[in-house]
C-alpha positions, 0 to 999 in steps of 0.5 A: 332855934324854934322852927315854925310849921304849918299842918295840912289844913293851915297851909291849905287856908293860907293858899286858899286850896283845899288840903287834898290838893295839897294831899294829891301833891305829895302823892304826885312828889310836887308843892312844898317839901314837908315832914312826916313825923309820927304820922303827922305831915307838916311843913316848915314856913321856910320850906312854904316860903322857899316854895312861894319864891319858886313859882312866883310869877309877875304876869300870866304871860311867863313860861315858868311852870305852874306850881304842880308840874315842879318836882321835887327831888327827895331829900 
């Protein structure tokens, strides 16, 4: 099975973000999960749409939270 990742700045364009904020989240334990391997961070596009799904919202008005107060459980 071939299993799809996106690095730091491919996710970063994708959201339009900079990738210090997705830097900062990690810090923080929030976003997406990710992997470290070799010193590399990466992320699945499982895990990137998984995310998506989490903190999709139909209007502004919906109590969820936004996007960087979720934290994220260690694996």
């Amino acid at each position: 099975m071939l299993v799809k990742h996106l690095n730091q700045v491919e996710l970063a364009k994708r959201w339009t973000i900079s990738p210090r904020t997705l830097e900062r989240w990690r810090f923080l334990k929030t976003g997406p999960y990710y992997l470290k391997i070799g010193g590399r961070v990466v992320y699945r596009v499982e895990d990137v749409e998984a995310y998506e799904d989490e903190v999709i919202r139909r209007t502004t008005f919906e109590t969820t939270p936004p996007a960087n107060t979720i934290i994220r459980p260690f694996r």
